[in-house]
N, C-alpha and C positions, 0 to 999 in steps of 0.2 A: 771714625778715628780722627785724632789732634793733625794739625797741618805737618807736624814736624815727623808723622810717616815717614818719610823719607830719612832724614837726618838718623832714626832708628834702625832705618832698615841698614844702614852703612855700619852702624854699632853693632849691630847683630851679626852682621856678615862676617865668619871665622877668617884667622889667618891661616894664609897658605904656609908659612912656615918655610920659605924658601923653596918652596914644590910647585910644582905647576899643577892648578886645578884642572886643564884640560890634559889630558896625555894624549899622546897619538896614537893615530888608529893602531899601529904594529906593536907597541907597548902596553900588556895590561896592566891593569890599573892596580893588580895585587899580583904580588909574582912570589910564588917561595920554593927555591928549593934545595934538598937535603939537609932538611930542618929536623932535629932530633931532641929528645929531650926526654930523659927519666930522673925518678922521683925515689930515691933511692935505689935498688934491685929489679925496681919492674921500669924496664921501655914502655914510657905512653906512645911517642913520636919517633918513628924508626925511619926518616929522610921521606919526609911529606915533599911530593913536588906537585904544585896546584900554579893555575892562572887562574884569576877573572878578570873577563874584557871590561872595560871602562861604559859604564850604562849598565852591566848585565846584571840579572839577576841571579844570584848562584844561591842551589842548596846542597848544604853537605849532609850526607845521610852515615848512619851508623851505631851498630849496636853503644851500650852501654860498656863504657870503658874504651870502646875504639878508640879516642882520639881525638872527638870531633870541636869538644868542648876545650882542648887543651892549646888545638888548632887556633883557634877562637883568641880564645888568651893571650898568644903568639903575637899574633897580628896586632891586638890592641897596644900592645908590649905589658900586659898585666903579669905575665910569665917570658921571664929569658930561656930561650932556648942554648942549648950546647953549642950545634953545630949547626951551621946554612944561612942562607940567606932570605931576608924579606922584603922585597921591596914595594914600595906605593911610589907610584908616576916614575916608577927606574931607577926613585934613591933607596940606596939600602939605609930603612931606619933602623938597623941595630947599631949601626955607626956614627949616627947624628948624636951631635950635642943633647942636653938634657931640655934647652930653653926650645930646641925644635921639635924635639919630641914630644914636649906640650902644645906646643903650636899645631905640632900635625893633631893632637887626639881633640885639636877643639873642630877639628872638619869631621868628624866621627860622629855618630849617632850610635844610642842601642835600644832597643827595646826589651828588656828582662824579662824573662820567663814568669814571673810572678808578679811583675809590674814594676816594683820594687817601689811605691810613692810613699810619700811622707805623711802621716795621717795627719801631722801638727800644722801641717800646711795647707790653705785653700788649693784648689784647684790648678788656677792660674799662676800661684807661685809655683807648685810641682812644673808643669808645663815647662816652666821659664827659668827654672830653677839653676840650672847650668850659666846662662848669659847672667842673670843676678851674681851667681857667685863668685864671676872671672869679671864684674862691673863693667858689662860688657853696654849693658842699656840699664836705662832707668828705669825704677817703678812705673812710672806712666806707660813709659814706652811696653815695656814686660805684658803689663795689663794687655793695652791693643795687639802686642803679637799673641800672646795668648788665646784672645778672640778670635783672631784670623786664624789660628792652627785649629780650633776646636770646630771652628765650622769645618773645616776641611774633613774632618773624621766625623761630621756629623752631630757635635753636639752643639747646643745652644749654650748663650752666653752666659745665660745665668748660672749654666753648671761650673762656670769656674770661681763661683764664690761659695761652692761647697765643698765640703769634706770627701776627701775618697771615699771614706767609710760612710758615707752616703749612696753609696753608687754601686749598680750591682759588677757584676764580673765584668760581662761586655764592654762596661762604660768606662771602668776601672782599665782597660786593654786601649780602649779608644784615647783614654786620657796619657797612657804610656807612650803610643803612638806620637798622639801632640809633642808629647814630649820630645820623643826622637827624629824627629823633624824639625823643631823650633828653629834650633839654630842655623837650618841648612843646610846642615853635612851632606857633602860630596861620597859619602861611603855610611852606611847604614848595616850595623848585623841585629838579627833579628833571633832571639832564642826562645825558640818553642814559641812562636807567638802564638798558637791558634789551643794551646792548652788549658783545661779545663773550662772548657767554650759548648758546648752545643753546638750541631753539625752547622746548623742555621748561621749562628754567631760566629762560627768559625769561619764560614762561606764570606759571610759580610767583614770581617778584618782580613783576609785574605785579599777581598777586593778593597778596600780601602788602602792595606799595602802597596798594592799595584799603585794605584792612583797616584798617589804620594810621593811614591818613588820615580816615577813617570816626569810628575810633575815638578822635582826637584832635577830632574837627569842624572840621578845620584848612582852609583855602585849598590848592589845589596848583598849580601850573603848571610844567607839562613842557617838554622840547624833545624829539622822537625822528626816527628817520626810518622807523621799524619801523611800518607803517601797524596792524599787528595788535595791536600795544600801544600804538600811540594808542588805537582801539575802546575796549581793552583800562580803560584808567587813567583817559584824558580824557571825558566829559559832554560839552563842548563843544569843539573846535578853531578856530584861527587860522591864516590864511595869511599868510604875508608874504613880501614880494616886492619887490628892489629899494628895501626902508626901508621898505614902508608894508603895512597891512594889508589884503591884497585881497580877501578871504572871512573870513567866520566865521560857527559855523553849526554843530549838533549834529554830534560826532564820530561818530555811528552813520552821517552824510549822507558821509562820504569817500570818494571815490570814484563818488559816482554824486549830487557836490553842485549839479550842473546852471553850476558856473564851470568854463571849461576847463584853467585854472590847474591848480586844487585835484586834478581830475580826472587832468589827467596825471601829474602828481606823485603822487599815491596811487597810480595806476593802475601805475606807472612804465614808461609808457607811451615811446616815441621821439620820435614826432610828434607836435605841440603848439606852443601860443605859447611856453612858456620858451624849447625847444631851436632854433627860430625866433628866439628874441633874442639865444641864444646864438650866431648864425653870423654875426651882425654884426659 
């Protein structure tokens, strides 16, 4: 790397936006609650009240249609909710200005369910793509953080002068990763990361999430349906169910969390109260 590493790494480093990067231990670091929100006639979010601790790993788990994706939303502020509150580090950002509510989404990271990378881009630009676009660092600078995030997920440098569409699944997941890391965001969600992977490949960006997250002492909260990379990623898990959250409870407790819910759904089980709601 150029001497001017440093001078970069100060470019790169997101505004807090008037928030405190560290929160205090009795404050989490995402707080929501009696969050609601429907989409016409049908309740997605029927007053979700959720915490995550500041560091933790959370995954929210739930069928299809639950909520869990809408959840998600919420938080980024990509969807306004009706009713409740959300707060990050104890401010409620449904009531911040619009110029801090940019400010808070540049300490955010994501990692998309499908990658979502630009094929017309190298590598290294996807990677960085975020700080390029907000002129946050220079081309030079971009280049070298590029480098340092891709080693971190394991790839080598060369692969950032290639096409996504050179790269198989795994690599394409690894390079998403880079991505949601670059900037340093303090808060990280991850959707579906470990899809359309191989158990193997799943294993290994499961653990590379950790690391990552670890190493940035970032927030993270998940969505998966891979009960093995919840274990895997998440510290704690959420159930939600029909809008609302109906367990939560150490991710290690899944499957034998003593709610029938949580239980069948890990289990993926047939018989159960969901597919009993479901025959109505």
């Amino acid at each position: 790397m150029s001497n001017g590493s440093d001078d970069r790494r100060a470019q790169a480093e997101p505004s807090t936006g008037g928030l405190s990067r560290s929160a205090m231990t009795n404050t989490p670091k995402i707080r929501m609650r009696g969050v609601r929100k429907a989409f016409g006639p049908k309740r997605v979010l029927d007053g979700v009240d959720l915490d995550v601790a500041a560091g933790q790993g959370m995954v929210i788990l739930g069928g299809s249609g639950s909520g869990k994706s809408v959840t998600i939303k919420c938080i980024l502020g990509l969807i306004e909710p009706e009713e409740g509150v959300i707060e990050i580090d104890g401010v409620d950002v449904l009531t911040l200005p619009r110029r801090e509510r940019e400010a808070l989404g540049d300490r955010i990271g994501m990692l998309f369910q499908n990658g979502a990378l630009f094929d017309s881009l190298p590598v290294w630009e996807n990677v960085c793509f975020k700080l390029l676009a907000q002129n946050r660092i220079t081309r030079a600078g971009a280049r070298d953080r590029a480098v340092e995030v891709l080693a971190q997920v394991g790839l080598a440098e060369t692969v950032g002068d290639l096409s996504p569409a050179e790269l198989s699944g795994g690599m394409q997941k690894r390079v998403a990763l880079a991505r949601a890391i670059a900037a340093r965001p303090d808060i990280i969600f991850f959707d579906e990361p470990t899809t359309g992977l191989d158990p193997i490949m799943g294993a290994v960006i499961d653990g590379l999430i950790v690391d990552c997250v670890t190493r940035l002492g970032a927030t993270a909260v998940s969505i998966t349906h891979d009960m093995a990379s919840a274990r895997r990623i998440g510290e704690t898990a959420a159930m939600i169910h029909k809008g609302r959250i109906v367990w939560t409870g150490p991710a290690g407790n899944l499957g034998h969390s003593g709610n029938a819910m949580v239980d069948q759904f890990a289990n993926g089980q047939r018989e159960g109260p969901i597919q009993m709601e479901l025959r109505r």
